[in-house]
C-alpha positions, -999 to +999 in steps of 0.1 A: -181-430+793-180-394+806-207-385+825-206-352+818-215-354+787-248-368+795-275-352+782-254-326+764-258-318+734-226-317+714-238-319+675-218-284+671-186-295+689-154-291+670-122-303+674-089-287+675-089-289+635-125-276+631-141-306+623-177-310+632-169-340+660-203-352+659-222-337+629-193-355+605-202-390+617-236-386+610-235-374+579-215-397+566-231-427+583-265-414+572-247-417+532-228-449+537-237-485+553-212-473+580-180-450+587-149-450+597-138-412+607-109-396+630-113-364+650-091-346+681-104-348+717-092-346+748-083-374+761-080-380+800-061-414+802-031-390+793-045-357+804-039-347+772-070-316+774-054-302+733-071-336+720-052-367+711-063-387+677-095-405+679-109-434+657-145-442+655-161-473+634-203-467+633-228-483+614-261-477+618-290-498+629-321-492+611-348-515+631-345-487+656-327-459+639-299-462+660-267-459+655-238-482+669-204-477+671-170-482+689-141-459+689-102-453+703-076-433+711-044-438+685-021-429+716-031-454+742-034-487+724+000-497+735-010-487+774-037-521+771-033-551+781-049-580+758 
């Protein structure tokens, strides 16, 4: 997690193709039992600032109106270990 995006409010960050990074997932999660979206940002593994291809899965959680999700950078998959 990046730390300095604590507290910051980023529902009107876009990405390097203008797509809403945040606002998207939520409207489509709020539509559908869960989402499965891509978006640019930067990613720091590769010091790529520009943004590299990003997956998120979320589904929400509606005991707590929450939602949960995961995500992953496309590009450094094959940089893991399993």
């Amino acid at each position: 997690m990046h730390s300095e995006y604590e507290g910051v409010n980023l529902n009107k960050t876009r990405d390097i193709t203008g797509k809403h990074v945040i606002l998207d997932k939520l409207e489509t999660v709020t539509k559908h039992s869960e989402v499965f979206v891509e978006v640019y940002w930067p990613n720091t593994i590769i010091q790529d600032d520009k943004g590299s291809l990003h997956y998120s899965c979320i589904k929400p959680f509606q005991p707590l109106n929450w939602f949960i999700g995961t995500s992953k950078f496309l590009n450094t998959i094959a940089f893991e270990t399993w």
